[in-house]
C-alpha positions in Angstrom: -38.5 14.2 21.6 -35.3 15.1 19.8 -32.4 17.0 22.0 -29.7 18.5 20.4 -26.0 16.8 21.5 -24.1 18.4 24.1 -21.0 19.6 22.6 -17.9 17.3 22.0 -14.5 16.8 24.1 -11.9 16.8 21.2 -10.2 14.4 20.2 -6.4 15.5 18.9 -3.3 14.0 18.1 -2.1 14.3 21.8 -4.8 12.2 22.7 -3.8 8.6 23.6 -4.7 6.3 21.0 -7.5 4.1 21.6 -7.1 1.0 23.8 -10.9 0.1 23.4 -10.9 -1.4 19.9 -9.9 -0.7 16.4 -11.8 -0.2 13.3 -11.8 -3.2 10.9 -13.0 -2.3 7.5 -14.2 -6.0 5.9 -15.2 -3.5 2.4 -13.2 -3.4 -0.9 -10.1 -1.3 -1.8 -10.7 -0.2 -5.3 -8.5 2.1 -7.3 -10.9 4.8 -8.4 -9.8 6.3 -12.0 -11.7 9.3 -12.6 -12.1 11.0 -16.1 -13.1 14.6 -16.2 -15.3 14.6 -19.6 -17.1 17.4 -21.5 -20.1 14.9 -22.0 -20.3 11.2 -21.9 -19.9 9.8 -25.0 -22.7 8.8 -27.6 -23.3 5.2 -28.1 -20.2 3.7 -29.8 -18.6 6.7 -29.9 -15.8 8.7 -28.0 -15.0 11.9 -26.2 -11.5 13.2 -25.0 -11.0 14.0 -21.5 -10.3 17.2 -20.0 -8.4 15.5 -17.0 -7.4 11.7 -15.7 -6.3 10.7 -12.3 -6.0 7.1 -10.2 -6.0 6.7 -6.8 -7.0 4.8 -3.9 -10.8 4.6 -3.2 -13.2 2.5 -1.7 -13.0 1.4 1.6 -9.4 3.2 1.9 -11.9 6.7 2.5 -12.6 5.3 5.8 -9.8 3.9 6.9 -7.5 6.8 6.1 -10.6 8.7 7.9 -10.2 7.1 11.0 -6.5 7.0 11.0 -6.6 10.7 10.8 -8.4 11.1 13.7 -6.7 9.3 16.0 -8.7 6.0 15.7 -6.3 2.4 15.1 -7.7 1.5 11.5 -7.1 -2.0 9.6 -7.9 -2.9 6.4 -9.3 -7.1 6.9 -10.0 -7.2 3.0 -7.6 -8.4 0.4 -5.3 -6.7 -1.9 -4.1 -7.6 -5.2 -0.5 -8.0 -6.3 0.1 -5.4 -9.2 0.0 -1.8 -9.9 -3.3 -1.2 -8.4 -2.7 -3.3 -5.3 0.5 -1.2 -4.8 -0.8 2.0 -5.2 -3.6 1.0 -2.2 -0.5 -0.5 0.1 1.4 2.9 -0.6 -1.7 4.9 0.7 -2.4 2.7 4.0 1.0 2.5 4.6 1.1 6.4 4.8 -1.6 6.4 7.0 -0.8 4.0 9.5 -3.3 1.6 8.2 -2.5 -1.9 9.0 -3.2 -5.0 6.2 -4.0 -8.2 7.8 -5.0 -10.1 4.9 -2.0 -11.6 2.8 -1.9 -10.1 -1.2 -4.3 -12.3 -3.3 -2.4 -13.2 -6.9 -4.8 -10.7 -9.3 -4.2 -7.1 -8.8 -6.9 -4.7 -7.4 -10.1 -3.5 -9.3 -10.7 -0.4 -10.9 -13.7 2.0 -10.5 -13.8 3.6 -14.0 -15.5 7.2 -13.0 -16.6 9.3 -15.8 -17.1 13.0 -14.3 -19.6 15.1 -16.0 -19.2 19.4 -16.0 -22.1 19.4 -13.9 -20.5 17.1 -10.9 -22.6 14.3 -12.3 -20.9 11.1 -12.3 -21.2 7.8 -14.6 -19.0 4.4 -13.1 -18.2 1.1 -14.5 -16.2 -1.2 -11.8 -14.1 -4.0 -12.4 -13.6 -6.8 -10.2 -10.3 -8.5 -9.0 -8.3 -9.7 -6.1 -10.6 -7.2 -3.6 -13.6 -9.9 -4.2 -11.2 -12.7 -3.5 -12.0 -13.1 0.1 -12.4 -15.9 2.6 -13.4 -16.8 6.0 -9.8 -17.3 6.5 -8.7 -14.3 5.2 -11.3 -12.2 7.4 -10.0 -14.0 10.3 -6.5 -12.4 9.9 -8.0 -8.8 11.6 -8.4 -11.1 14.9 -11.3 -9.3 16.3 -11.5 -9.1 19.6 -14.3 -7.5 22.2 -14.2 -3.4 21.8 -13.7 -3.4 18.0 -15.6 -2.5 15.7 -16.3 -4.3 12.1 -17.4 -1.9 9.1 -19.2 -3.7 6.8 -20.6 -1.5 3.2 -23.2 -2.7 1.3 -21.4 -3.4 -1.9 -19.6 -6.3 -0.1 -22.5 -7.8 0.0 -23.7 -7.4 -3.9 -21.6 -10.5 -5.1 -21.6 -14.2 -3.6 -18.0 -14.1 -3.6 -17.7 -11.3 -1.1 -21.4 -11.8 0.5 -21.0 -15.5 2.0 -18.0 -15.3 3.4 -18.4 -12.0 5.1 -21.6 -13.2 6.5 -20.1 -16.6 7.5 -17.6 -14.6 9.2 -19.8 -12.3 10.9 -21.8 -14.6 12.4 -18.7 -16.4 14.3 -17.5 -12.8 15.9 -16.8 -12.9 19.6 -19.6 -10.9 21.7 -18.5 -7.3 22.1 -17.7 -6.9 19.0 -19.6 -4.1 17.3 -21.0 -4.5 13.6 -21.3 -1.0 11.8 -23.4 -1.0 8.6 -22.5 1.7 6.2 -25.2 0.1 3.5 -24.9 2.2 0.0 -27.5 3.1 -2.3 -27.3 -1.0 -3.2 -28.5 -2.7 0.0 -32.1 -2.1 -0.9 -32.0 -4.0 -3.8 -30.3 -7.1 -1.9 -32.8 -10.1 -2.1 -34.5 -9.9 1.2 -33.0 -13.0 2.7 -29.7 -11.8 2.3 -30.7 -7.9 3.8 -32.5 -9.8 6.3 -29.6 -11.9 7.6 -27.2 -8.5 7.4 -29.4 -7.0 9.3 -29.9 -9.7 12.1 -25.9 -9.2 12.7 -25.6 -5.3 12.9 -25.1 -3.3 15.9 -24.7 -0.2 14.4 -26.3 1.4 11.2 -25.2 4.2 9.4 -27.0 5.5 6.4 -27.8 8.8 4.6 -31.3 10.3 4.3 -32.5 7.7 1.2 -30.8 4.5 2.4 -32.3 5.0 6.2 -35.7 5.5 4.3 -35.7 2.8 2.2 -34.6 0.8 5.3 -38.0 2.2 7.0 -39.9 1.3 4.5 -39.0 -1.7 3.2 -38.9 -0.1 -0.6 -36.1 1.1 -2.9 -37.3 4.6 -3.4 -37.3 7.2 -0.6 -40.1 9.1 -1.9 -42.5 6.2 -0.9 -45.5 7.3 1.7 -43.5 5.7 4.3 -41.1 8.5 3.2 -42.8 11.5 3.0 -44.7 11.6 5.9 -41.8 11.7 8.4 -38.7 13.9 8.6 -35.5 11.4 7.5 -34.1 12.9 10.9 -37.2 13.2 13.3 -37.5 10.6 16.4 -40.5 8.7 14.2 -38.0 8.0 11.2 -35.3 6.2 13.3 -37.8 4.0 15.3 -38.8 3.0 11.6 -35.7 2.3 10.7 -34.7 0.5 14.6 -37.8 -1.7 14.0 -36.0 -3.4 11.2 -32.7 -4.0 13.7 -32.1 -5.8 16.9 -33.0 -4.3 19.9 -30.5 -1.7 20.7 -29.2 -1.2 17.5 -27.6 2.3 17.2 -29.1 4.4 14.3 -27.8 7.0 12.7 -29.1 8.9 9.4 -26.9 11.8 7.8 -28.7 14.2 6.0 -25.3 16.5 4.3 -25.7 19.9 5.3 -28.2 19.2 7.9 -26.1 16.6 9.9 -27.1 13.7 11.2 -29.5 12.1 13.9 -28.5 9.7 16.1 -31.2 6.6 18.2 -28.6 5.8 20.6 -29.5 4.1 24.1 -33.2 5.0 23.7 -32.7 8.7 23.1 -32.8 10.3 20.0 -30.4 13.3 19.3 -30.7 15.8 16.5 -26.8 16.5 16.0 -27.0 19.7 13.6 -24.5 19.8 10.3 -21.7 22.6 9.6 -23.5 24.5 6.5 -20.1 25.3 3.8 -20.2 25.9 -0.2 -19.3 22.1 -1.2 -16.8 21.8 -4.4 -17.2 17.9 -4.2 -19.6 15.8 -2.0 -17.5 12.3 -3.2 -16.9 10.3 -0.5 -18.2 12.7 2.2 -20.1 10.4 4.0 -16.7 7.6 4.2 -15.2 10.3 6.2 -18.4 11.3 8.2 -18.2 7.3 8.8 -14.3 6.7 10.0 -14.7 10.0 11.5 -17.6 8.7 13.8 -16.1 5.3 14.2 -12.6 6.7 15.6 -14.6 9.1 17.9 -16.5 6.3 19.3 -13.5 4.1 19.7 -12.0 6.9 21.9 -14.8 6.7 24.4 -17.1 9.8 22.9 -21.0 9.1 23.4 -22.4 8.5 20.2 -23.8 12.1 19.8 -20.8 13.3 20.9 -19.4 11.4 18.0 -21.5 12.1 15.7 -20.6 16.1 16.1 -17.4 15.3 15.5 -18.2 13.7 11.9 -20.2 16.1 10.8 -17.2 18.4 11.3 -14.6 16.3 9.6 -17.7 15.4 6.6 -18.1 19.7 6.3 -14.6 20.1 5.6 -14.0 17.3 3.4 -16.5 18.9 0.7 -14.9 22.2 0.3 -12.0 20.0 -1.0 -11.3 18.4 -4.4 -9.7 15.7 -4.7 -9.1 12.3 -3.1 -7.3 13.3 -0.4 -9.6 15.2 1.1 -9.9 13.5 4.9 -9.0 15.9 7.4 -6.3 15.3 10.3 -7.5 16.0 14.2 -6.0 19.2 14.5 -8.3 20.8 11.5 -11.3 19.2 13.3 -10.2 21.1 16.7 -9.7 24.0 14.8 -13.0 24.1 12.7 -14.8 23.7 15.5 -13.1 26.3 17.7 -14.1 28.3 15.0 -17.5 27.9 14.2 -19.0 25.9 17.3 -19.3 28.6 20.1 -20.9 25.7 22.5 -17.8 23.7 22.1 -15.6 26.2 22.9 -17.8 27.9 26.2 -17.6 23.7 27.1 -13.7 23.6 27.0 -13.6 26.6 28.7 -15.5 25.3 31.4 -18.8 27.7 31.0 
């Protein structure tokens, strides 16, 4: 039977910052540079763009994310020395985020992001120092019981990237959560290599199509396994806990619907915050770092889980990519529009 969360205890500025753990972010630091374009262009042709801007993407989403909730972020992936790698060190530095992992001697990749009129987007990446990782290198976060480990999906698209981090995954100290954010990517991982991610992860954290495809072992969410289940009903996330070890948190986002959490043995519908979204890009980073930090300061995983959905509903009313919000707009949206949060604080 699903139950809908009890509302959240914020979590604010003046709270304490977290003693239990810190989020470690294993994932890549790319610099995104997005190209607004009237139309892509036609084979071997060109078109002029309406707009260019860089900045830092990737795995920085989360980790700025966290940071501006409150949580102790650190970036455990390597950085590049050169313009790009700057640019990401400037950001992290900003926001508190701590680099373990010494600069690597070619700069940082690029994420080449063409952006069509209708939101539609076309990418080409690049590789470079952000796939130059090592045991070693990994080992520099020095995880210890009561943090927790984000690992994407992409990491694990390239042996460069993928044997390391699973080397280094399997030697972590017990207590250490493992959070898998997949991407749209993992289910076309060869099976052994899914299979063996999966093994290691304590935590899963997927949107509607990747916690389908999960369920059903296939790459396409409209499979029968798919249709004949809500992505967010109790059935649906015993599907996908089937494929983790016992335990396993799951959680499946669903945008404007929010998210469902399989936490503990109980499944919670936690509902979404409805707004008119300018740009859904990198929503579901935020709703990650979001939930990570909230855990991290002791919230019950519904609790959480409200708690993202509120910082994912503001981030896509904003353009941009800085578009994370702080603490205090969290407490504030949901003084706002969350009625059972407020009655809670007030002691009703």
């Amino acid at each position: 039977m699903i139950s809908p969360a009890d509302p959240p205890a914020p979590i604010s500025p003046a709270d304490p910052p977290n003693a239990q753990g810190r989020l470690i972010h294993t994932g890549q630091a790319l610099v995104d540079a997005v190209a607004e374009v009237p139309a892509l262009p036609r084979w071997g042709g060109n078109t002029m763009a309406t707009s260019y801007t860089r900045y830092a993407g990737g795995a920085v989403n989360t980790l700025v994310a966290a940071a501006r909730c409150g949580g102790r972020a650190v970036h455990a992936g390597t950085i590049g020395t050169g313009p790009d790698g700057d640019l990401i060190r400037e950001v992290l530095a900003a926001e508190r985020v701590e680099v373990s992992s010494p600069a690597a001697g070619p700069d940082t990749g690029t994420c080449i992001v063409l952006v069509e009129p209708s939101g539609e987007r076309t990418f080409i990446t690049t590789t470079g120092a952000e796939r130059l990782i090592s045991v070693d290198s990994l080992q520099t976060s020095q995880p210890r019981p009561g943090d927790a480990v984000c690992v994407t999906g992409y990491s694990l698209a390239l042996a460069s990237t993928r044997d390391p981090l699973l080397d280094w995954l399997e030697g972590l100290p017990d207590g250490v959560d493992v959070v898998l954010d997949p991407g749209d990517v993992a289910a076309d991982l060869p099976p052994a290599v899914l299979e063996r991610m999966l093994a290691l992860t304590t935590v899963w954290t997927g949107n509607a199509e990747e916690s389908t495809a999960l369920a059903s072992g296939r790459r396409s969410a409209s499979t029968s396994a798919g249709r004949d289940a809500d992505p967010l009903s109790t059935k649906a996330l015993q599907r996908c806990a089937s494929r983790l070890p016992a335990g396993c948190v799951v959680i499946t986002r669903d945008g404007p619907r929010g998210c469902a959490v399989l936490a503990d043995g109980r499944t919670s519908l936690v509902p979404g915050f409805p707004q008119r979204a300018v740009d859904t890009n990198g929503a579901g980073d935020v709703h990650t770092g979001a939930l990570i930090a909230a855990r991290l300061a002791s919230r019950s995983w519904p609790d959480a889980a409200h708690w993202a959905n509120a910082a994912a509903a503001i981030t896509v009313t904003r353009r941009g990519p800085d578009t994370a919000p702080r603490a205090d707009e969290i407490t504030r949206f949901l003084a706002r529009v969350d009625l059972g949060w407020v009655l809670a604080q007030s002691g009703c």
